[in-house]
N, C-alpha and C positions, 0 to 999 in steps of 0.2 A: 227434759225437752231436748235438751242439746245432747246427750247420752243416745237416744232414741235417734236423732239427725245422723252420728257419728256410725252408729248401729246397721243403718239403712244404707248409708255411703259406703261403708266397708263391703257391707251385700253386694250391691251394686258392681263396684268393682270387681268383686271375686266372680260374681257370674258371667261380667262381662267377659272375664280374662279365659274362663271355663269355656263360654261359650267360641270364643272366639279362635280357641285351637283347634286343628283340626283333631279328627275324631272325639272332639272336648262334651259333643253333649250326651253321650254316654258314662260320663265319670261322674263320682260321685261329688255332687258338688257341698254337698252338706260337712262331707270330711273336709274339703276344704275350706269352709267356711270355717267352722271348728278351730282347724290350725291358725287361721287369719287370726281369729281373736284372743287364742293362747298365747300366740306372738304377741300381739298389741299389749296383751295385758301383763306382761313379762316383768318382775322389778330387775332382772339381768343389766349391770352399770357397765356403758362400753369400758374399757379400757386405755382410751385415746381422749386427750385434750379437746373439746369441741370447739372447730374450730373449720367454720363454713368453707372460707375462700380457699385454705389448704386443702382440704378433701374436695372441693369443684377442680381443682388443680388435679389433684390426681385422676379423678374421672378422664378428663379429658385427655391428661396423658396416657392413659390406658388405653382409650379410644385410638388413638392416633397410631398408638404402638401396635397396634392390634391390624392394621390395615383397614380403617373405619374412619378417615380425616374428616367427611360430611357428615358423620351421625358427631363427630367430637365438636365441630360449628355447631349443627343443629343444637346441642346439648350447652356447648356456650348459650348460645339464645335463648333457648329457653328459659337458661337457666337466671339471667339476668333481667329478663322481664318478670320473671314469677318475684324474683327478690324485692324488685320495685313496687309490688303489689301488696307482697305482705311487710314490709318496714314497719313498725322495728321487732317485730319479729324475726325468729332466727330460721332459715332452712336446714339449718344441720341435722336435727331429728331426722328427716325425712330423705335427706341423702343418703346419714350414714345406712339407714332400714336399707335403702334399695341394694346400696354398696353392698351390703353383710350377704344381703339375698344372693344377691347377680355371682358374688364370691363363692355362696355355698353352694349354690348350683353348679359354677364351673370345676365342683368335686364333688361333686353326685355323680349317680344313677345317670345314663342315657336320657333314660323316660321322665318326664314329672305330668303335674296335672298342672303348672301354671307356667305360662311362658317368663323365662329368665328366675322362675321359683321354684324353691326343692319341691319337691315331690311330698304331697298330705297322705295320698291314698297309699294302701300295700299293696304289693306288686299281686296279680294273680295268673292260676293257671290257663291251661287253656279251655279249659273244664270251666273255667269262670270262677274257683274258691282258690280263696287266697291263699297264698306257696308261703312254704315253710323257709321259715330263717334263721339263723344262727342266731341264737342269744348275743347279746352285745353288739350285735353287727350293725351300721349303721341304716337306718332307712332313710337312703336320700341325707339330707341335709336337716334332715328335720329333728333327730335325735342330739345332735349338738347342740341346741336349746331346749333341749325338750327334756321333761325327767325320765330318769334310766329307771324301768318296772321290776327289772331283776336287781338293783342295787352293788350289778358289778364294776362302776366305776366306784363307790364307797367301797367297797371290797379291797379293790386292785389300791385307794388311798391308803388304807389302815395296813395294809400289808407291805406296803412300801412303809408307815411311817414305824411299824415295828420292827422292820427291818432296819431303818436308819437309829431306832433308839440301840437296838441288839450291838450296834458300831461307836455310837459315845455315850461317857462315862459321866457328861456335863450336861447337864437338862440346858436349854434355850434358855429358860427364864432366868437361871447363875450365869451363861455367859452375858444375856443385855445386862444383868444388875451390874455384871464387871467391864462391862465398856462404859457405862455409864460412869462408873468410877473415873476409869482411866478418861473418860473425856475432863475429867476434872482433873488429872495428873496425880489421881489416887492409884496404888496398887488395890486392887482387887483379891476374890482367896484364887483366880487361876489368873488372870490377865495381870500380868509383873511389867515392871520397868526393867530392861536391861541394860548397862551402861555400855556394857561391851561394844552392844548392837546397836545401842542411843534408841531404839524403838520398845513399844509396848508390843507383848505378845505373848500366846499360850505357852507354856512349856513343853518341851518336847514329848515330856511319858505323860499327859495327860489324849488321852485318845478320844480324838474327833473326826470325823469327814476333813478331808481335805478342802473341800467348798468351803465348810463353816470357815476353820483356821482361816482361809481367804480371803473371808467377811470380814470375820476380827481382825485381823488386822486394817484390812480397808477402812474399818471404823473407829478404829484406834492409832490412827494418821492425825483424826480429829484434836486428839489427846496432848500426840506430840508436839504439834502445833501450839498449844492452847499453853504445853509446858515452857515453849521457848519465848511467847509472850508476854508469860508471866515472871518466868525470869528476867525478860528486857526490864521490865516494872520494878521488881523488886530491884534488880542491880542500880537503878536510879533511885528508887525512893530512898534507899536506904545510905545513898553518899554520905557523908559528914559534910555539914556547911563549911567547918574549919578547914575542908583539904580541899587550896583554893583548885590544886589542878584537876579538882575529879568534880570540881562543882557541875551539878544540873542547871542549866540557863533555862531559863522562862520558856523557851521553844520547846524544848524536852521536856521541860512539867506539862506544858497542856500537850505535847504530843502522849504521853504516858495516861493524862486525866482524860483524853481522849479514848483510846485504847479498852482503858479500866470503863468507860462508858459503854462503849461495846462490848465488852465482858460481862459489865452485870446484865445484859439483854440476851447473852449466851446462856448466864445462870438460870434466868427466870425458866428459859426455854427447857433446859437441863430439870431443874424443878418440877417443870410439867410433863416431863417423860420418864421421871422416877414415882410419878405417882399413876402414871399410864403404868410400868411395869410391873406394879403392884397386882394389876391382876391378871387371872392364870388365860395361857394361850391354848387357845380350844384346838381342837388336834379332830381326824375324821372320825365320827362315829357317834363325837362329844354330845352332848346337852345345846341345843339349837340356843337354849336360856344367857349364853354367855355374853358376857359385856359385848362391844363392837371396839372397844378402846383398851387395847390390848397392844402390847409390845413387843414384837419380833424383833429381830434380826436385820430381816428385809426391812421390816417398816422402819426401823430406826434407820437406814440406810437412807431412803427418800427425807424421812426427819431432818438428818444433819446433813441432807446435798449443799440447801445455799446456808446455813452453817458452818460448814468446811470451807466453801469458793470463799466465806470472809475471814476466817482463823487462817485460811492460808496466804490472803492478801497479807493479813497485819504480820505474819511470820515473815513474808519478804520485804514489807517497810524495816522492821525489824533487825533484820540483817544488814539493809543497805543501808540501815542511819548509823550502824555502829560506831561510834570514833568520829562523829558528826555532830558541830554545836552549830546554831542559832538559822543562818539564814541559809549554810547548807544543807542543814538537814530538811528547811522548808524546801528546796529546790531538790533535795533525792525523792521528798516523797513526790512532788508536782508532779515527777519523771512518767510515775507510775501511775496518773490520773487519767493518762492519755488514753484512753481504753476504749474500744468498741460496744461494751457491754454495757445498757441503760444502769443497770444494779452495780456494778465493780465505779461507773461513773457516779452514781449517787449515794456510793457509800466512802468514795474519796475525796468528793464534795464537803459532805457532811465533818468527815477528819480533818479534810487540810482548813477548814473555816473554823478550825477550834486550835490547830497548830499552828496558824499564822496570823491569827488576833495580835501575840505580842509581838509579833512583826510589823503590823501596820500601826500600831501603836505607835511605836518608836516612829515611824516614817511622820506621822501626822504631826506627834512631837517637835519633829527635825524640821519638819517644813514648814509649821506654824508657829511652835516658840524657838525655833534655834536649838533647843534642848536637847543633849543624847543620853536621852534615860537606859545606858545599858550600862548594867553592872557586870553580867558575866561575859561581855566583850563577844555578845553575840551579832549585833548590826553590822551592817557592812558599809559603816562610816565610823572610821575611828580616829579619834582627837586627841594630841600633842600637848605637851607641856612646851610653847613659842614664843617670845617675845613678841609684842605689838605689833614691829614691823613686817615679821615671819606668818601671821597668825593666817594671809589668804593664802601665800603660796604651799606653805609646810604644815598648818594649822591643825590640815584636817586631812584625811586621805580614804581611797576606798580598796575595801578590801577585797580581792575575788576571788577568794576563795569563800566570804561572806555572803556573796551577792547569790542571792536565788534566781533562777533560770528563767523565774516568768517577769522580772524586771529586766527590763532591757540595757544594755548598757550604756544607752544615751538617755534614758530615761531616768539612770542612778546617776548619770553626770549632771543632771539638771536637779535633780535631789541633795545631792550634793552640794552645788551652789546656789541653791535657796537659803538653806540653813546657815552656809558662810557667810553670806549677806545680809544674813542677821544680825550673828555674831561678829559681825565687820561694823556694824551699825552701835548694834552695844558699846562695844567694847571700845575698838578705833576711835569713831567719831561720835561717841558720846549723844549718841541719839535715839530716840522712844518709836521716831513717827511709824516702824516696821509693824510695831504691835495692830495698828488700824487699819494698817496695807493685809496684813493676813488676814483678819476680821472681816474686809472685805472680798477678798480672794474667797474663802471658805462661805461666805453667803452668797459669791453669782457663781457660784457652781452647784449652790443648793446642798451641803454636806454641813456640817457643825464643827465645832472649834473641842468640842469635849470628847472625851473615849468613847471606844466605839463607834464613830464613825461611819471605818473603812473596815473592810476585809477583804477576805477572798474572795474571789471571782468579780471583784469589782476592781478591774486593772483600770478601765477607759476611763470612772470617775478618778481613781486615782492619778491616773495621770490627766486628767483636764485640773482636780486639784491642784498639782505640782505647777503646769505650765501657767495657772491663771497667777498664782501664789509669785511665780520667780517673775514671772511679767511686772506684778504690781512692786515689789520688794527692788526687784533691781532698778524699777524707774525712784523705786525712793535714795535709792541710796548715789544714784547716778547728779540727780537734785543735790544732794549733800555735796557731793565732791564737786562738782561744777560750780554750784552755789554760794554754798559754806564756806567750802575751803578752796576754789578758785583754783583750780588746778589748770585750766588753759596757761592762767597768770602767770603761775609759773614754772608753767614749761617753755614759756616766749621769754620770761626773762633769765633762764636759761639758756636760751638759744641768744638772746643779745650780750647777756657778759661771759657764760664759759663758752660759747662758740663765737665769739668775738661777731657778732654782729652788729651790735654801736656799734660806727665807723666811730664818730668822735670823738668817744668814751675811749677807744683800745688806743687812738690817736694818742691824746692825750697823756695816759698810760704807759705809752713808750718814752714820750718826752720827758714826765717827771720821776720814771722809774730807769728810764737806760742807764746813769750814770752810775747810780747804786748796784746794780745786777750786774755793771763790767768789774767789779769787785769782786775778790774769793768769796769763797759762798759761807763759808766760818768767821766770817766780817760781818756779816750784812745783819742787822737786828727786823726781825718778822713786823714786831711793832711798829717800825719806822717806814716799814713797808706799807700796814696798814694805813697809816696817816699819810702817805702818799696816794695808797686806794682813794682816800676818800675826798683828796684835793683831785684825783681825776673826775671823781663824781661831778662832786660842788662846779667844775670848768665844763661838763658836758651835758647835754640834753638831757643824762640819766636823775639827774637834779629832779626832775619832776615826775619820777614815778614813785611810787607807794613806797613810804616808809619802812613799810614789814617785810616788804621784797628787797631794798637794798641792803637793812639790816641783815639780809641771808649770805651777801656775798662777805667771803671774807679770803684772806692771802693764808698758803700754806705751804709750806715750804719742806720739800721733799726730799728724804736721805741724800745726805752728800757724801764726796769722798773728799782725798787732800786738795788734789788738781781742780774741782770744779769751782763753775763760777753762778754770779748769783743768776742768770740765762739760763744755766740748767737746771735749778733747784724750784725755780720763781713758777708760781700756780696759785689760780682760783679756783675754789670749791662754793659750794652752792649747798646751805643748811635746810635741809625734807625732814618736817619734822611729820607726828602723828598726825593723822595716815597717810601724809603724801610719801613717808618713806616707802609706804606698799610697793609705789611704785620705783620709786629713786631709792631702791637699795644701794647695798654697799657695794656691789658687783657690778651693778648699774654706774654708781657715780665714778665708782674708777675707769669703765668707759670713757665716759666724759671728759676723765681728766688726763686718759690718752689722745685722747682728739684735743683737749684742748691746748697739751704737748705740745702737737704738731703743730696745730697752726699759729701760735703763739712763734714756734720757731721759723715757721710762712712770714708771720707779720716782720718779725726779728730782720729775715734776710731782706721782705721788702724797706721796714725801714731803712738800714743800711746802707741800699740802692739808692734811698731818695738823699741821703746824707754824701755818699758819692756825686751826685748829680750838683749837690750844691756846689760844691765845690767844685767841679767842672763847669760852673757855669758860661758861656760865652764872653758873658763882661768882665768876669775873674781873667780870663783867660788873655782876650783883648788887651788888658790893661796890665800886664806883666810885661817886665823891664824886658826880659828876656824875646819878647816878641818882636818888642823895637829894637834889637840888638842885629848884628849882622847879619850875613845870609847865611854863615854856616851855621851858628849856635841856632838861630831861629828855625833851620829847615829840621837839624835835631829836633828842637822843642816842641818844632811841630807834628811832626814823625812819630813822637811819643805822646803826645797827645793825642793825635787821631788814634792808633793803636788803642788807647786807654778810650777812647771813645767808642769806638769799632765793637769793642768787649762790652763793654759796659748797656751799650743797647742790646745785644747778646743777651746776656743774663735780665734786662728789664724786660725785655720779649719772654723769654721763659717764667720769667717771674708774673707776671702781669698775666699771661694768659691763664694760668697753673692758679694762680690764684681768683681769677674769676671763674673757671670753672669749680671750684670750690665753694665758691662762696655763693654763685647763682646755682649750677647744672648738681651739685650734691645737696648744700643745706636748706637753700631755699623750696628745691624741687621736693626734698623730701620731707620739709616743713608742711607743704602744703598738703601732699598727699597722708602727712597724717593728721592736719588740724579735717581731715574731710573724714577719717577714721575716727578720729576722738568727737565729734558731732553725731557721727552714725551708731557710736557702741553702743549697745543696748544692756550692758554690763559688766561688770568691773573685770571681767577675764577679756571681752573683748579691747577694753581699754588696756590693760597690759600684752596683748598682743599688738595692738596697733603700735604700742610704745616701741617695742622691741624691734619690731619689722624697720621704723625709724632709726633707729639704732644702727641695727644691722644696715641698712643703706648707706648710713655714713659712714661705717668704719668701711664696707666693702672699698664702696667709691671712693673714699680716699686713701684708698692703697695700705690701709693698717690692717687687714685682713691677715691670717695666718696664709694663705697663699699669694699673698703679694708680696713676702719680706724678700724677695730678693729685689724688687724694682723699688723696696722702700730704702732700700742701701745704698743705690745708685742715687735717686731722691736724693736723700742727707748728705750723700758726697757733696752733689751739686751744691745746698746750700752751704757747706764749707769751706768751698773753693770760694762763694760768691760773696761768704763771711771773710775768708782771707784775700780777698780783692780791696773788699772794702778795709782790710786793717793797711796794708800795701798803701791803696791810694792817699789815706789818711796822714802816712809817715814819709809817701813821697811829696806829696803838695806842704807837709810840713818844712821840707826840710828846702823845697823853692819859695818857698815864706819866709825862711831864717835867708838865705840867697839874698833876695830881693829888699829882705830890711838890712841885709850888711852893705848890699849895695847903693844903699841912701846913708848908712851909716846910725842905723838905729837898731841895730842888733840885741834883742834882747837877754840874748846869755854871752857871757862873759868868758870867755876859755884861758887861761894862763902859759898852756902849754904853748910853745914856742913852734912857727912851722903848723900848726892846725888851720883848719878850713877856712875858717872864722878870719884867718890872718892876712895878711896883703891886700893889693891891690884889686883894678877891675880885672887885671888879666890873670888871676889867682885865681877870680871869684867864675872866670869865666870858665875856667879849665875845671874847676870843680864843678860848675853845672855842669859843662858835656860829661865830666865822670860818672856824675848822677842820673844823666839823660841816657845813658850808657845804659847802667843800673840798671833801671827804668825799664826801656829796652827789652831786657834779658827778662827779668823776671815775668811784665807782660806777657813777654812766647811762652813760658815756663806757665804762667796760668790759663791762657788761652789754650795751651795742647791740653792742660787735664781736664779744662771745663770740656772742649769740644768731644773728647772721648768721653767723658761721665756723661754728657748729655746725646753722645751716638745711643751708648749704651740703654740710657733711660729708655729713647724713643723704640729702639730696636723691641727691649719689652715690651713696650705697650699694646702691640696686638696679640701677644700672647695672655694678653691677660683677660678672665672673665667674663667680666660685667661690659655690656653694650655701650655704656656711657663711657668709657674711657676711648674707645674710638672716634667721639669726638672728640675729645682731649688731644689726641693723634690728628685729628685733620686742624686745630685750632693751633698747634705747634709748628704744623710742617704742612701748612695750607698752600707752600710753594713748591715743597716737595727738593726744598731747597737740602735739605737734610739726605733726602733718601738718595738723590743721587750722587752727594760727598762720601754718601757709603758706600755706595755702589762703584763707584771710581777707585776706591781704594784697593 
């Protein structure tokens, strides 16, 4: 029924097309019908991929090209509604027929009997019988499908193909049996390996067509290929475990098991086109009875196309992993994944998810137990042999020449510190709770705690693992240190005993340690020190803090020489044990105990000052003999008194402000700004950052900086002179003390010598005051010139220096400005 429909439609058309040319109804429409269905019924296989929208594509560029832009629309349109019509059915049949036609017609004959179709009928004379033609000649377009009656294109084959035997020595079927070899890295009996040339190829005195040779070799690239991948394999498989430098690491086994996976898919292929070569290639002329599954040349050409495009991938992984272990070699081949091609992309898919299994292994390892299961030191985190306190800074480190390309390197620094913060938890503080913080990490990301996991192409779980993982891990471990072990505690009770913040603790401190530390420093016993520490305690507010805190502070007593005294040597140190040492390293505490140096010898000077003061006090001063005595020794007495006065608020002014800006505008400011850092860290790198930043603000701001040591020379001058003020006042007021008690007659040393101070009368006693007041005098202007220059000096630096904060230091000195213009005058 449908044959019959098919039958009638074809009529149809062909009369129509007959009818409709001009002079058409005189032709013979019957030949053309004839042709119509010799065509249709043709088993002729095109030679082109079918493939609709490319060939409607072509059409219409033809049209366009052609000077035809509206017939190339119309034919768009059309062409698009008929498709809509028949889905899912294909148009391509029915294109490529008109195409073939429309093409053989524009190489015909003038004349045809169908418009835009070759020509059916033979041309005739004008007599009306049909004209003579050359054998072979073509008629029309219609002989190019059609069978040739005289058999002279089979003729014109078999004498071309005995002509090309008459030229090789090598039948077809010996050279595919010997590519076929050589695609196996076999010599062949003509197709050889030659080192020379590192290529497979015919030898020179065997004689073949230049084409052939050609071929072989184009098909024996396959080979080469195929040889230098099996050698990568063999050169691995066959390391010795024992030669640790040449070991294979787990990335190069499955890249190799990889490899050899696609290899045995080569073989099977190789398999089934040695049993295709087995039978004989029919030649023209031959027995039509021959197989259809026969083995050329060409055909094995098509055979191994995307066989080659992947022998030659895996030749350039190959190459570029050479002298590559673990996480670089996953990151050369990534390189090459990048690829435009659907097939080159999902045949490096399939590779790199089998070469970087034990990559994500170890990561999942790292990030969920702590664990670095790498033996041949292929991950790109690798661990130390550190002591406890080293274990977060030095512990562990990343290697990058490790790191593969598709982990990012904030992403491997977060990987990184999940697993230390494991191992900070183990190990450190002696704590489990990490195991249930990853347990939960790996179930609200939806991924498992066991192998396999992770792989390739799954970066974004991987990394929501890591981040969910170091989120829950550092809050545990943050709980620990805050919790546990109280690290706020003591870093404030640091800041109150080695940064001398107790006011009445350090008070204290000075009172029942100054006399001991005005002693050579090769005197003084550490012990006796401490039991002094601890009567300061017992007398100050520090009495009532925690036990385990004050047990930390202890007295330490630092290299001496012949000359020093116990003021230079005299230090508190502060006992960080596991894991607060993390933070309070040894590099760290000796900070500390440079600041605590300093202001220790702050406190020193201002003591000193307050010990001066007393001794000048008003009613001390009022109630001396020498005030009620006449007008000359008294306008002396007083003369040198004011002077000693004059000075002494001088250096209390300097002293006083110098030290509140210390003690509020550095330690306090910087205290706070890092208890609001150490509340904010979200983990333990952030905590030893914010540490540090503290650090460094105190040392900056108080002038202990490696770019402040010249304003910190000027500094120490000053406190020297205002030390040797206070030794001065000490042994002048001593020596109007012994005065004043001779002059009652209660002198408490006895002197023998005859003619001494000590000796005669009031106007003995009076002549050696004024020689004293004299003294007095002199050496005052003598300290007063080096204090006033050591302190032009200081001020002059301090706008040269830094940090912003010492500018107010600058306006809190010389807020009169009283300074700048005794400089400026000069």
């Amino acid at each position: 029924m449908e044959d019959h429909q098919t039958q009638d439609l074809v009529k149809d058309l062909v009369l129509r097309l007959v009818s409709g040319e001009p002079g058409g109804g005189g032709r013979d429409a019957g030949g053309a019908l004839r042709f119509a269905h010799r065509l249709l019924s043709s088993r002729l296989a095109p030679a082109v991929l079918p493939d609709e929208h490319a060939l409607a594509e072509s059409i219409k560029r033809r049209l366009a090209a052609s000077g035809r832009p509206d017939d190339a629309l119309a034919f768009a349109d059309l062409h698009s509604k008929l498709s809509a019509r028949s889905r899912p059915a294909s148009l391509w049949p029915l294109l490529y027929l008109l195409d073939s036609l429309s093409s053989h017609r524009r190489g015909a004959a003038a004349s045809s009997c169908l418009p835009n179709l070759p020509t059916a009928a033979p041309p005739t004379t004008s007599a009306g019988k049909p004209a003579s033609r050359v054998p072979g000649t073509p008629l029309g377009g219609v002989l190019l499908v059609s069978k040739d009656p005289d058999n002279i294109r089979e003729i014109a084959l078999r004498e071309y193909t005995e002509l090309v035997l008459d030229e090789t020595e090598v039948s077809e079927a010996a050279l595919v049996r010997d590519v076929l070899y050589a695609c196996q890295g076999i010599d062949g009996r003509y197709v050889r390996y030659d080192k020379a040339s590192d290529t497979y190829d015919l030898p020179d005195a065997v004689r073949v067509p230049r084409s052939t040779r050609t071929l072989v070799r184009k098909l024996c690239e396959v080979g080469w290929l195929f040889r230098k991948v099996r050698g990568f394999i063999s050169d691995n498989v066959s390391r010795l475990p024992s030669d640790s430098a040449t070991e294979v690491g787990t990335v190069a086994q499955a890249f190799c098991s990889a490899l050899q996976e696609e290899l045995s898919d080569y073989y099977k292929l190789l398999a089934v086109l040695e049993s295709y070569s087995l039978n004989p290639i029919p030649t023209p002329g031959s027995d039509s009875g021959v197989s259809g599954n026969y083995l050329s040349l060409r055909r094995l050409v098509v055979w191994l196309a995307e066989p080659a495009v992947r022998m030659r991938l895996m030749a350039v992984l190959v190459d570029g992993c050479r002298g590559l272990r673990g996480g670089g070699m996953a990151g050369a081949i990534h390189g090459h994944a990048q690829h435009g091609d659907p097939m080159v992309q999902d045949f490096m898919g399939r590779l790199l998810r089998r070469v970087c299994s034990p990559l994500f292994e170890m990561v999942r390892s790292w990030v969920l137990e702590g664990e670095l299961e790498d033996v041949f030191g292929e991950f790109f985190i690798v661990g130390q042999p550190v002591k406890a306190e080293s274990l977060w800074r030095e512990g562990y480190l990343i290697q990058s020449d490790m790191l593969p390309t598709f982990i990012s390197p904030v992403l491997a620094q977060r990987i990184l510190r999940t697993g230390k913060s494991i191992n900070f938890l183990r190990v450190c503080c002696d704590d489990n709770g990490w195991a249930e913080a990853a347990t939960e990490a790996a179930a609200y990301v939806g991924t498992t705690t066991s192998r396999g996991g992770l792989g390739y192409g799954q970066i974004d779980a991987l990394e929501a693992l890591v981040v969910e993982a170091a989120k829950r891990i550092d809050q545990r471990l943050m709980d620990v240190i805050h919790k546990r072990y109280r690290f706020k505690d003591h870093c404030l009770a640091i800041k109150r005993y080695l940064l001398l913040g107790q006011g009445d603790f350090v008070q204290y401190l000075m009172d029942v340690v100054g006399p001991e530390l005005s002693e050579p420093a090769n005197r003084i016993s550490s012990f006796h020190l401490a039991g002094l520490l601890e009567t300061a305690i017992r007398a100050s507010d520090a009495q009532i803090d925690d036990r385990d805190i004050l047990d930390r502070i202890k007295v330490k007593m630092m290299d001496h020489g012949d000359g020093d005294r116990g003021w230079d040597v005299f230090s508190l140190e502060y006992d960080a044990r596991v894991p607060l040492d993390t933070v309070f390293t040894a590099s760290v505490m000796k900070m500390y105990l440079k600041i605590f140096n300093f202001l220790w010898k702050l406190k020193r000077v201002d003591h000193s000052l307050t010990g001066v003061w007393k001794t000048m006090k008003p009613n001390c001063i009022v109630s001396s003999p020498f005030y009620k005595e006449g007008t000359s020794i008294r306008a002396q007495f007083v003369s040198v008194l004011r002077k000693c006065q004059v000075l002494f608020n001088e250096m209390n002014h300097f002293v006083t402000n110098f030290q509140y800006y210390i003690m509020f505008e550095v330690l306090e400011i910087s205290w706070a700004r890092f208890s609001e850092e150490m509340d904010a860290a979200k983990d333990l790198d952030d905590l030893l950052m914010g540490h540090d930043k503290y650090l460094t603000s105190i040392v900056e701001k108080s002038l202990l900086g490696e770019r402040s040591l010249g304003i910190l020379r000027n500094l120490f001058a000053l406190f020297d002179i205002i030390l040797q003020f206070r030794s001065h006042a000490d042994r002048w007021f001593e020596r109007i003390y012994e005065l004043q008690l001779r002059g009652k007659g209660k002198s408490k040393t006895k002197s023998k010598e005859t003619g001494s101070w000590l000796d005669g009368g009031r106007k003995a006693m009076i002549q050696l005051a004024g020689e004293l007041f004299r003294k007095m005098g002199e050496d005052l202007d003598s300290i007063a010139k080096d204090y006033t220059a050591s302190l032009d000096s200081f001020i002059s630096q301090l706008p040269l220096q830094q940090h912003v904060d010492l500018k107010f230091l600058l306006f809190r000195l010389d807020f009169t400005e009283y300074y700048s213009r005794v400089s400026s005058s000069k």
